[in-house]
Phi, psi and omega in degrees: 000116160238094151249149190290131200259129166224137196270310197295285211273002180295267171009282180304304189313295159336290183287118142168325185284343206274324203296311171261017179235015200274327177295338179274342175076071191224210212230016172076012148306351174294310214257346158290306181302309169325308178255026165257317146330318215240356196262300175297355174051039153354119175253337175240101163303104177254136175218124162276154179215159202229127176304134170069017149260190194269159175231042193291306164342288175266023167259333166280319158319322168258356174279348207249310184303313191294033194232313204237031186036048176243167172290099167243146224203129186248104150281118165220168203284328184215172154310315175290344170288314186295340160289279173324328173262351175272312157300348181260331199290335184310305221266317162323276193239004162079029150280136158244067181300177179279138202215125203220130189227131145155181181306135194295337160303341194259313182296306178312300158326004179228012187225099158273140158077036156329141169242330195212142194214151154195116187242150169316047211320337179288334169297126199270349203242003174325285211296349177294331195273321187288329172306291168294358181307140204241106151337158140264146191314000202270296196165193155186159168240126209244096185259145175230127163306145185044060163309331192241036183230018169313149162249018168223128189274339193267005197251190201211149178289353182289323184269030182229353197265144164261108224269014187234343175242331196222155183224163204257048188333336154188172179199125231205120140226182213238135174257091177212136181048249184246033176105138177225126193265082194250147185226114183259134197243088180346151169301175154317105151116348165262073151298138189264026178251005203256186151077192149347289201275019132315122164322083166324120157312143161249167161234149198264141180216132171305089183235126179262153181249119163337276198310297201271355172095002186272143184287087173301142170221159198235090175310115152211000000 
């Protein structure tokens, strides 16, 4: 991805995320995505959230876009998810973020230029929401939370990535809070099948010496 890491507002965010996440008691998945987000200087947040889940997460997340004057954005399945979670970020930390409801082929298609994504393993429909996700041509980083609590036991980030334009520069995961599944995701057009590192075929070539009759064969 290139965008630039700056430790100075990765910083502010993290101590600003600990500061308003101090009631929850939790396990620093807040104040980690909070500064990597905000550190990597996201200008578009995209984040799922599951109607009776937590929302440390998406209070670091918008304390992170305001670090970085960027745009966050929570997707959920109903109206009824969408009240609740807008009453709980009120009644918490006194945030009103931007909240978007419906099926992820319909949501997706209005969040152009993801830079930080972070969806819900616990949603049976993650990986379906990463499939859609429209990137920024930049790069992106694609977190998936509660890692260990996947119901596809099989998956890999290759299948979720499009793998004809873009490549899976790395993928790491983390035993913080019940896991965390992270993907830094190439700019546009650097596929790692493209360019330079493509392979030369060799071939074998046959030459005989006249003189003494003998055959050479030549790897080139």
């Amino acid at each position: 991805m290139k965008l630039l890491w700056s430790p100075d507002t990765a910083t502010k965010a993290y101590i600003d995320t600990v500061l308003s996440c101090q009631v929850f008691n939790e396990s620093g998945v807040a104040e980690l995505v909070s500064a990597m987000a905000a550190g990597w200087n996201a200008k578009l947040i995209v984040e799922t959230w599951s109607q009776g889940g937590a929302i440390a997460t998406s209070i670091g997340l918008e304390i992170a876009s305001r670090h970085t004057c960027g745009r966050h954005v929570c997707v959920v399945s109903d109206e009824n998810a969408r009240s609740e979670f807008i009453t709980a970020m009120k009644e918490a930390a006194d945030m009103n973020p931007e909240v978007l409801v419906g099926e992820p082929e319909e949501v997706m298609s209005e969040l152009v230029g993801i830079d930080f994504m972070v969806v819900d393993c616990k949603r049976k429909d993650y990986a379906r929401v990463l499939r859609q996700a429209r990137l920024n041509q930049r790069g992106a980083v694609l977190v998936c939370k509660n890692a260990n609590s996947k119901s596809d036991s099989g998956f890999r980030w290759r299948s979720v990535i499009d793998c004809g334009s873009r490549r899976v520069v790395r993928a790491v995961f983390l035993p913080v809070g019940k896991g965390i599944d992270m993907a830094h995701v190439s700019s546009s057009g650097e596929n790692s099948g493209s360019g330079s590192s493509k392979v030369e075929k060799k071939r074998w070539i046959k030459h005989y010496d006249q003189q003494s009759g003998e055959e050479h064969v030549i790897r080139k």
